[in-house]
C-alpha positions in Angstrom: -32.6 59.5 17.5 -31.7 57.1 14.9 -28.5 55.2 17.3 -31.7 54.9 20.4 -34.2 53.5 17.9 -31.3 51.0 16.6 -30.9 49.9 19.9 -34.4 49.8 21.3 -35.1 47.1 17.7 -32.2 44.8 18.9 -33.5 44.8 22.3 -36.8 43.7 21.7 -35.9 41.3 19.6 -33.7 40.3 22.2 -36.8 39.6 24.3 -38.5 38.1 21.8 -35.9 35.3 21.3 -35.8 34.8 24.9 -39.9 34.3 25.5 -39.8 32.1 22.1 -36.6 30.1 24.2 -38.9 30.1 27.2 -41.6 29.2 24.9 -39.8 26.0 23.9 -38.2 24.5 26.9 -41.5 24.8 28.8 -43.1 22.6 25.8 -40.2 20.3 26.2 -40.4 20.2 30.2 -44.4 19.1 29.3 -43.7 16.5 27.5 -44.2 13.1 29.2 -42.0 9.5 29.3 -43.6 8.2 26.2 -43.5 11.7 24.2 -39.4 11.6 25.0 -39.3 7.8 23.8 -41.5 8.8 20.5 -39.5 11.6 20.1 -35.9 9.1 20.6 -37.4 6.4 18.2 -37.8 9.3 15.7 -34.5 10.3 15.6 -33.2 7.0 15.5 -35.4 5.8 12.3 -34.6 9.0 10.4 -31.0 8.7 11.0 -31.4 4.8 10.1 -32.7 5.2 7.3 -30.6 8.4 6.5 -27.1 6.1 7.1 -29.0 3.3 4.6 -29.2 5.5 2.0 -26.3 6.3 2.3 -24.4 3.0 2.6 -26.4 1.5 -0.4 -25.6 4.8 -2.5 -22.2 5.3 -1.5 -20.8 1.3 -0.8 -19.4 -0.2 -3.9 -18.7 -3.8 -2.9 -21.3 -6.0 -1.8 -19.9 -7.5 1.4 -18.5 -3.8 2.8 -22.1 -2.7 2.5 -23.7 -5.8 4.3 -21.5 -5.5 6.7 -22.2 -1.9 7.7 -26.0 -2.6 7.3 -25.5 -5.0 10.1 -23.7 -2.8 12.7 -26.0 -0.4 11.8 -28.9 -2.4 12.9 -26.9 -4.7 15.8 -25.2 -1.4 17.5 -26.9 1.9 15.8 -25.9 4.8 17.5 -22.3 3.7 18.0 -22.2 2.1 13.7 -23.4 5.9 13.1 -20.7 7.5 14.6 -18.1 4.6 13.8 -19.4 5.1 9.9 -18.9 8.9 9.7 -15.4 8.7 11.0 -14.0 5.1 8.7 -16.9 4.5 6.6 -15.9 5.6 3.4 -12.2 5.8 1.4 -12.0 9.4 1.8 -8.5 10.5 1.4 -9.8 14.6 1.4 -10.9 16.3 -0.9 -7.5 18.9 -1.3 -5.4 15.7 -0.4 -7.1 14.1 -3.9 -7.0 17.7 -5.8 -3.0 18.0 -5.2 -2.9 14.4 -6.7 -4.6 15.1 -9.7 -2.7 18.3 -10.5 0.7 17.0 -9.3 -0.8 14.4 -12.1 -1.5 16.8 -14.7 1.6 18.7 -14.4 3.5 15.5 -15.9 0.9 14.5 -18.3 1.3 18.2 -19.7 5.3 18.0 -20.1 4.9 14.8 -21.4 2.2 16.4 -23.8 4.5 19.2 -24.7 8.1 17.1 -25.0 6.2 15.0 -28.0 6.7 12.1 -25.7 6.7 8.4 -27.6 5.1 5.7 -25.4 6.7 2.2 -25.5 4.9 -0.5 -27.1 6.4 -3.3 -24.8 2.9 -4.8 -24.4 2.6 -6.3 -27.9 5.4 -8.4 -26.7 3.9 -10.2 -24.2 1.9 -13.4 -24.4 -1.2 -12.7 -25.4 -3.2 -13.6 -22.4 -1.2 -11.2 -20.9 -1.9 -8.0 -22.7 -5.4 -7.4 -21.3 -4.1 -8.0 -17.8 -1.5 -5.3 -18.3 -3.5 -2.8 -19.9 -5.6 -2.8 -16.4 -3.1 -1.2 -15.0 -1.8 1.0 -17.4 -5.7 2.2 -18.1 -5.9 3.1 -14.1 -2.2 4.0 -13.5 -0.8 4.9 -17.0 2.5 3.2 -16.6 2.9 0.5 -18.6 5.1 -2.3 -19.3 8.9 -1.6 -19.3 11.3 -4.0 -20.9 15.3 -4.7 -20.0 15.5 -4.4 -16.6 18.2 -6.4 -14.2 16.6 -7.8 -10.9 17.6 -9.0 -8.0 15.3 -11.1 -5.3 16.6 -9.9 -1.6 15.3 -13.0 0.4 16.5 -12.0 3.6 16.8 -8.9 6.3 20.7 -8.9 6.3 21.0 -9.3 2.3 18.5 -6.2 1.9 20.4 -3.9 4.7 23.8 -4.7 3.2 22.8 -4.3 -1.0 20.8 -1.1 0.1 23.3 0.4 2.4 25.6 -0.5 -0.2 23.7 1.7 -2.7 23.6 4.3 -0.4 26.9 4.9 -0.2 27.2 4.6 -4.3 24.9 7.3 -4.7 25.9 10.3 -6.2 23.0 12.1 -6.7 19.6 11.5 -5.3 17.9 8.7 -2.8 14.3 8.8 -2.7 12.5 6.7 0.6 9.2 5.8 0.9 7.5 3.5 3.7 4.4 2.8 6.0 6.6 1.8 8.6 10.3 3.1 9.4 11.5 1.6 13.0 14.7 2.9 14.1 16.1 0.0 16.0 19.1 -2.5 14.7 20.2 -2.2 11.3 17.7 0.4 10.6 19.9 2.8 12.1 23.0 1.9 9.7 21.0 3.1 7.1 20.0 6.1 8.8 23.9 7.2 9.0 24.5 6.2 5.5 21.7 8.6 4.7 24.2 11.2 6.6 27.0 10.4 4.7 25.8 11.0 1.4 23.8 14.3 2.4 27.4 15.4 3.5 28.9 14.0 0.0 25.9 16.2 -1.8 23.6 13.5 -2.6 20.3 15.0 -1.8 17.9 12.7 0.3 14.6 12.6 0.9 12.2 10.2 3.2 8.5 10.2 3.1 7.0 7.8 5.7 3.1 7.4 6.9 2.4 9.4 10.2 0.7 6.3 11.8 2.8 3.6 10.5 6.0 5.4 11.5 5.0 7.0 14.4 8.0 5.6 16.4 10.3 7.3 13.8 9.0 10.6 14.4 9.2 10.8 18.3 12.8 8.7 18.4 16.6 10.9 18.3 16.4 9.6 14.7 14.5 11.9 13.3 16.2 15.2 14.5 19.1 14.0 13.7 18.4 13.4 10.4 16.6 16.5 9.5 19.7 18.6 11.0 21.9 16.3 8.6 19.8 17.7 5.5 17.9 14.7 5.2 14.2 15.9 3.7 11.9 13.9 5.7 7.4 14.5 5.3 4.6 12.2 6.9 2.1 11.0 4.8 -1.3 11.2 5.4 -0.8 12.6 9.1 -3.5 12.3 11.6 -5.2 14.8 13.8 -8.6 15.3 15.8 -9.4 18.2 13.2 -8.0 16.5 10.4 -10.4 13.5 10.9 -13.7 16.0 10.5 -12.4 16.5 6.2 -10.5 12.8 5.7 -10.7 9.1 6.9 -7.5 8.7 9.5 -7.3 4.9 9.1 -6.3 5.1 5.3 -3.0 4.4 5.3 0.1 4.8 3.0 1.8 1.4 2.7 3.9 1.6 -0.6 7.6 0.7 0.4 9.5 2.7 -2.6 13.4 3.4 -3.1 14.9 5.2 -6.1 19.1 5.8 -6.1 19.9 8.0 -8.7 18.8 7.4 -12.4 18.5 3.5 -12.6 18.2 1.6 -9.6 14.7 0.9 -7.5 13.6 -1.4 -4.7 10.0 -2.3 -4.1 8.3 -5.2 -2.2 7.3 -6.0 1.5 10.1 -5.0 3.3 9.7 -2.4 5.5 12.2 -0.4 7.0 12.9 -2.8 9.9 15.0 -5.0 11.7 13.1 -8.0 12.0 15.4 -8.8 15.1 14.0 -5.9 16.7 10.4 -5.1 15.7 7.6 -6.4 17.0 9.0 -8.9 19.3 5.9 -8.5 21.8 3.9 -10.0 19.5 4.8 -13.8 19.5 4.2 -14.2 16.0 8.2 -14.7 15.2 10.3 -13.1 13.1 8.8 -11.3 9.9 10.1 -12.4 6.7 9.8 -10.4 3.7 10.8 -10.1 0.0 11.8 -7.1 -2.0 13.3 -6.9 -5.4 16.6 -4.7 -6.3 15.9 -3.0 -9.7 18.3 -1.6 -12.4 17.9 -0.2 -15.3 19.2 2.2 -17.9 16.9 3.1 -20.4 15.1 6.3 -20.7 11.3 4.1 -19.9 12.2 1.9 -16.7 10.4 0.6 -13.8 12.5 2.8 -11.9 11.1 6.0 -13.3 7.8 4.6 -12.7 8.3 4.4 -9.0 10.3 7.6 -8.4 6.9 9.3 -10.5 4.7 7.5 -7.9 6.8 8.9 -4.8 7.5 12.4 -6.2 3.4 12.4 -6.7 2.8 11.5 -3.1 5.1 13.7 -2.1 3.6 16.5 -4.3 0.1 15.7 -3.1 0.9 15.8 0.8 0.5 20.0 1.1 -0.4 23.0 -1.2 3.8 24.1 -0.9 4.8 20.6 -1.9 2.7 20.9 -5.0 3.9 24.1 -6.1 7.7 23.3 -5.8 7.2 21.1 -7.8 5.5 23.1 -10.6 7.6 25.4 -10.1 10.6 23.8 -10.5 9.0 21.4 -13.6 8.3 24.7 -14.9 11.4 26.3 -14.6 14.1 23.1 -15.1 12.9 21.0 -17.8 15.0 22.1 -21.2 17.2 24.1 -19.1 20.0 21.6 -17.9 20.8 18.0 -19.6 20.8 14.8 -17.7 24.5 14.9 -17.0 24.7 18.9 -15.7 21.9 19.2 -14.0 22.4 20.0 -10.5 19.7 22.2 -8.4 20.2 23.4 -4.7 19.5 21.7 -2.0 16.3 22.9 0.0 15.7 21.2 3.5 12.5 20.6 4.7 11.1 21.2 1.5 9.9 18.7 -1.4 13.0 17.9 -3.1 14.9 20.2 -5.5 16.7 17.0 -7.1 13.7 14.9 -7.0 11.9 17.2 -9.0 15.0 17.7 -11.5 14.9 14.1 -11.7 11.4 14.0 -12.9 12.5 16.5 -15.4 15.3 15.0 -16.9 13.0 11.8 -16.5 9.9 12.8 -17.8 10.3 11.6 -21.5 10.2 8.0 -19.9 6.8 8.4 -18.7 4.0 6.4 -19.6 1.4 9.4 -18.9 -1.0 9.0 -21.8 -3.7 8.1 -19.3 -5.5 10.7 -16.7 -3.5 9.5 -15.3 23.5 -9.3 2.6 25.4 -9.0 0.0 26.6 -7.9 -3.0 25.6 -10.6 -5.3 26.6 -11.1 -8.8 25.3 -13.0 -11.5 28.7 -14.5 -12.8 29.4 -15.7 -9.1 26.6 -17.6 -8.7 25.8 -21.2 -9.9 23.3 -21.5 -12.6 20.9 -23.6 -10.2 22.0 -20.8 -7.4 21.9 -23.6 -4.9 24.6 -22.5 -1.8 25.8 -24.6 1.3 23.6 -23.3 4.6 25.0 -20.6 6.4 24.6 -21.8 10.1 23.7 -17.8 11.0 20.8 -18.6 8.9 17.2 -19.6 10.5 16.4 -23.1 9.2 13.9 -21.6 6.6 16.0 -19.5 4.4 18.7 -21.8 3.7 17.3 -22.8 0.6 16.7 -19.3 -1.1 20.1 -17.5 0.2 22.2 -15.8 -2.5 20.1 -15.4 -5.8 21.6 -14.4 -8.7 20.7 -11.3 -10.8 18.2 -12.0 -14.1 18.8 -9.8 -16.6 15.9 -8.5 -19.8 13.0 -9.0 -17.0 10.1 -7.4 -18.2 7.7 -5.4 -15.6 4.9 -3.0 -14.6 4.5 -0.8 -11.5 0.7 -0.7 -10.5 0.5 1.9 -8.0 -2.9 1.9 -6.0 -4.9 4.2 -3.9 -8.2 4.9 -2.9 -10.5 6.9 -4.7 -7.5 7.6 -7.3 -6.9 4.4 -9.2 -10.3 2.6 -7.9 -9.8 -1.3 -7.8 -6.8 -1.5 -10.1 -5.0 -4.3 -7.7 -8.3 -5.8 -6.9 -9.1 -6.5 -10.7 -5.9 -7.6 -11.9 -6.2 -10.2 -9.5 -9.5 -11.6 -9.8 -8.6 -11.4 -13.7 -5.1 -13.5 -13.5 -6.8 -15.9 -11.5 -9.3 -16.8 -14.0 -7.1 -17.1 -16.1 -4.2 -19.7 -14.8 -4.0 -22.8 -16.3 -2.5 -25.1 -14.1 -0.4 -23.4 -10.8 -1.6 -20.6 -8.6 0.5 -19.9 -5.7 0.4 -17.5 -3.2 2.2 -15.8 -0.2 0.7 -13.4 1.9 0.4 -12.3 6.1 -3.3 -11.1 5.7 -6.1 -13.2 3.7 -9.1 -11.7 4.1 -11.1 -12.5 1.0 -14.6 -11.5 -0.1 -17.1 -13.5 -1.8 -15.6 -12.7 -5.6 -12.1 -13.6 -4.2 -13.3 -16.6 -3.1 -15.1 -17.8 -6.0 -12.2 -17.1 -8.6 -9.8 -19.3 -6.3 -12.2 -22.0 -5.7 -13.6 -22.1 -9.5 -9.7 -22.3 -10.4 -9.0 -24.8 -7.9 -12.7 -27.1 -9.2 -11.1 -26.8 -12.7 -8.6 -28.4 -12.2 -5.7 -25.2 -11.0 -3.2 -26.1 -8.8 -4.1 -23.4 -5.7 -1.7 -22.9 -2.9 -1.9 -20.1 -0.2 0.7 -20.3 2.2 -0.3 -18.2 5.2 1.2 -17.7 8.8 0.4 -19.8 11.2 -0.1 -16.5 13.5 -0.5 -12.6 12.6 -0.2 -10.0 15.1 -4.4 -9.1 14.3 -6.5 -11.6 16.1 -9.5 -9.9 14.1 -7.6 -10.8 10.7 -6.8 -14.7 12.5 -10.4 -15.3 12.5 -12.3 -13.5 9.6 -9.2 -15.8 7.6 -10.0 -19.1 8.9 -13.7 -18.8 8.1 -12.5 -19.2 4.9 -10.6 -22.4 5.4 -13.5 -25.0 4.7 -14.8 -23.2 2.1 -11.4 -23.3 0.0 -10.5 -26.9 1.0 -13.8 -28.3 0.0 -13.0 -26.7 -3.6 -9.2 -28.5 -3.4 -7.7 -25.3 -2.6 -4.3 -26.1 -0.7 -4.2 -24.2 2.8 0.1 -24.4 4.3 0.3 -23.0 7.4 3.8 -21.4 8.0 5.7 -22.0 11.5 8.6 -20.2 10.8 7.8 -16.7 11.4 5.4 -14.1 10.2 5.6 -14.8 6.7 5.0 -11.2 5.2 5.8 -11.6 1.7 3.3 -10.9 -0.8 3.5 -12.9 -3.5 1.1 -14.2 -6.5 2.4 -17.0 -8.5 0.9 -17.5 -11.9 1.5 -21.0 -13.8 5.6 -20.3 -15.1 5.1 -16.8 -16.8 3.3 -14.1 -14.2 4.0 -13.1 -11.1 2.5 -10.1 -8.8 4.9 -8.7 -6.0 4.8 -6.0 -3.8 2.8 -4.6 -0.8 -0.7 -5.7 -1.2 -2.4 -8.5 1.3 -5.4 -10.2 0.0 -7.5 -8.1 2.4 -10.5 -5.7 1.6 -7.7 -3.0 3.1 -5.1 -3.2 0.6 -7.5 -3.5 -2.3 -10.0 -0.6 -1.2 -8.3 1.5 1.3 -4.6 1.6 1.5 -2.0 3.0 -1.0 0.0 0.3 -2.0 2.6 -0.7 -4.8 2.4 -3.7 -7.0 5.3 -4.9 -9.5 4.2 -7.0 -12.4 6.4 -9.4 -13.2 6.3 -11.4 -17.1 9.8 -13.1 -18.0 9.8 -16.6 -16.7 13.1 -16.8 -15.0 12.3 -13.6 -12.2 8.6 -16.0 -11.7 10.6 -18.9 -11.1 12.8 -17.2 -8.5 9.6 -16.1 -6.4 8.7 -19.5 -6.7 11.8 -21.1 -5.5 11.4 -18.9 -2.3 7.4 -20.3 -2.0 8.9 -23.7 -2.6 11.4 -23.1 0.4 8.8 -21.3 3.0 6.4 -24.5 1.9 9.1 -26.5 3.5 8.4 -25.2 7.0 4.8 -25.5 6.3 2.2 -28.2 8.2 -0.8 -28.4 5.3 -4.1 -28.0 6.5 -6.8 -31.4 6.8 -10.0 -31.1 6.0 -11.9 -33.5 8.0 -9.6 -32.4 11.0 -9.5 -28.6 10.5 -14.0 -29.5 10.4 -13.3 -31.5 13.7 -12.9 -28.2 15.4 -15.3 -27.4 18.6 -18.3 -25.7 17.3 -18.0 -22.6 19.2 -14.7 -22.0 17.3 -16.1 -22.5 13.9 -19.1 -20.2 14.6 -16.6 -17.9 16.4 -15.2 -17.8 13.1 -17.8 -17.4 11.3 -19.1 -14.2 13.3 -16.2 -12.4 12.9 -16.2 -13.4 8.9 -19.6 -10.9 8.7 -17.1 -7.8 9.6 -14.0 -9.2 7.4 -14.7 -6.5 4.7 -14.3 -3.6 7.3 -11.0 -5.7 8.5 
């Protein structure tokens, strides 16, 4: 009896759940035109005032906020939808959990090694010690001293000093970019990559899903995975993945680490510039990076193979245990010299995490967190007769020397991680120049603080330069930046608009003694929403280098007229200014 009475309960409450169903559709078939529209209306204010909330509560900046408020209200149900998908820098939650851990693990072995910071920032000027401990209080690296650097100025000098390195290496490469295109010279590095995995260097490539999604459907790719080369995406996209995590934050750092003591950072992706992007009628792109060696135990270098090994670490739950794991088990065991762990492909690498090992002492962790060129070749004023290969534009900066004792921080920066580390650095430098700031960048999309610093520095008498591109490949980004044009000039802000190319360096030019290099635009995105890579730069004679190569890209540069760039048709100017509204979601 007791299985029939079972059964006879579910089925009437089976019928009971359909008469309450019938129940309800026949209230909702009742219900007239205007009960529907009141019923609409609603929905739409509760969710209005729901996604206010919301915005106000959750929106940090000012102009982001404003901005939503006013999609919200100008195109509601589609600003809904568009908000829940790219509203908020939301790397994951288990994406930002493996950071912090992969974190933790080297703040512990620093803890239990007895580590002893360097005290580099007493030695800088004065003004400069609060600036540095802003990023050492977000990133924990501080400032390293007695480095050798090298300014690449041009594609060719980059491929040839970094393929050059390649085939030096002996023990480890360490890649990391936002875009890898495998076209042109690109591909030379790719089969030096080869080589050394079949000399025993252990490689490993780390490149962002969306950025270097040509890389990861070309031949390339298999052929450098079946070579041993240890390649992961970063931050990879996916219908399901975009439910947990924002799919427009990107990873834009451009990293490389050879072996113990030599780094590259700066704006150079890895790309061709013969080859990439020609569709876009925009020219050529032009880029900086800076080639970085040093040998002591505390070194930029170890700072930037930290950052890379971390995002590496933080990418998948494996990842992050290898590297305990092998933290764990390697650090004491082997000294610098013997240490040599086994290879494992398709895996986070076994030498990478050795290295951070044998590295770890130089870690600043006390917080939570082309052509070969030689300095004794060049002449002291590193002036060289044109090469006629070269476009017009970079006859002026070829071939610069090596600078030896060049002090430097890495600022890495992410969203969510390291907050507004970049963002604040910046707005603090600029209040603090005293006659020159001068600056180089593809995307200048400022917001109203931005602004005020630049302008206030220019109305106090600040030399203020930005040199821009004449085009970008975003037409968004074209507009939201002129609608900053009057504003700056009125102030006696210098606007240079660059013919020569896409001028992607980004550069920040401090009077003689400061300079900030690296991956970040002056765009909302780089300061809120991408991971980028900045390198700090304090010894006067590197600054004056990345000014020499302003001075030269000034050179192909037509500077901007008030009264004519106001002369503009109206519907330009308020074109302009429309678009400005949206220029912190750019």
């Amino acid at each position: 009896m007791a299985p029939f009475a079972l059964s006879s309960l579910v089925l009437t409450a089976q019928v009971d759940l359909v008469q309450q169903l019938d129940r309800v559709m026949s209230s909702l078939e009742s219900l007239s035109a205007g009960n529907w529209a009141w019923l609409g209306v609603s929905i739409h204010l509760v969710l209005t005032v729901f996604m206010v909330v919301r915005i106000l509560s959750t929106q940090r900046n000012t102009g982001i906020a404003i901005a939503w408020l006013v999609l919200l209200f100008a195109i509601p149900f589609f600003s809904i939808i568009a908000y829940m998908l790219v509203g908020e820098p939301y790397l994951g939650k288990s994406y930002k959990l493996r950071n912090s851990q992969a974190q933790n693990m080297l703040k512990g072995v620093a803890k239990r090694q007895d580590i002893q910071l360097a005290q580099v920032d007493d030695a800088l000027p004065k003004r400069y010690q609060g600036v540095s401990r802003i990023g050492t209080y977000d990133t924990g690296f501080g400032v390293y001293d007695n480095h050798r650097m090298q300014l690449l100025t041009s594609a060719d000098s980059t491929f040839d000093t970094l393929i050059q390195d390649i085939n030096n290496a002996s023990a480890l490469i360490l890649m990391e970019f936002y875009i890898i295109y495998p076209k042109g010279r690109v591909q030379e590095v790719f089969q030096a990559l080869i080589e050394a995995v079949e000399r025993g260097v252990e490689c490993q490539i780390l490149a962002d899903s969306v950025g270097s999604f040509s890389f990861f459907t070309d031949d390339w790719y298999e052929k450098l995975v079946e070579a041993g080369v240890i390649i992961h995406q970063s931050l990879p996209v996916g219908l399901f993945k975009t439910l947990f995590k924002r799919s427009d934050l990107r990873n834009h750092r451009k990293i490389v680490v050879i072996d113990d003591d030599i780094g590259y950072t700066g704006s150079f992706n890895l790309v061709d510039p013969e080859f990439f992007k020609q569709d876009k009628a925009v020219g050529q792109w032009i880029d900086l990076i800076m080639r970085i060696q040093s040998d002591n135990a505390v070194s930029v270098v170890t700072a930037l193979a930290a950052v890379n090994v971390t995002d590496i670490g933080a990418e998948s739950t494996r990842n992050l245990q290898q590297l305990g794991f092998r933290i764990e088990n390697n650090i004491n065991m082997y000294t610098r010299k013997l240490y040599r762990p086994k290879p494992a492909i398709n895996d986070i690498n076994d030498k990478a995490s050795g290295y951070l090992a044998r590295q770890i002492s130089s870690l600043n962790l006390s917080d939570e967190y082309g052509h070969d060129f030689k300095a004794s070749e060049q002449d002291p004023d590193y002036e060289v007769d044109p090469d006629p290969s070269l476009p017009p534009y970079m006859h002026a900066i070829a071939n610069m020397p090596v600078i030896d004792n060049v002090m430097a921080q890495v600022i890495p920066s992410a969203p969510r991680i390291t907050e507004h580390v970049i963002y604040n650095t910046l707005l603090t430098i600029f209040h603090r120049a005293d006659h020159r700031i001068l600056i180089t960048t593809p995307y200048f999309v400022p917001d109203e603080a931005l602004l005020a610093a630049l302008t206030t520095a220019a109305k106090r008498g600040v030399e203020v330069t930005l040199i821009l591109p004449e085009k970008v490949d975003s037409f968004f980004v074209q507009h939201a930046s002129q609608a900053s044009y009057s504003i700056l000039m009125e102030a006696g802000v210098n606007i240079a608009l660059f013919k020569g190319g896409l001028l992607h360096a980004k550069t920040v030019v401090i009077d003689d003694d400061y300079c900030l290099f690296g991956t970040v635009n002056m765009d909302m995105r780089s300061f809120y929403l991408n991971m980028e890579i900045s390198l700090a730069l304090y010894t006067p004679s590197i600054v004056e280098q990345v000014h020499t190569c302003q001075q030269a890209y000034l050179t192909q540069c037509e500077l901007l007229n008030l009264e004519e760039w106001e002369s503009r048709p109206t519907y330009k100017q308020l074109f302009d200014s429309g678009i400005r509204l949206f220029s912190p979601l750019l």
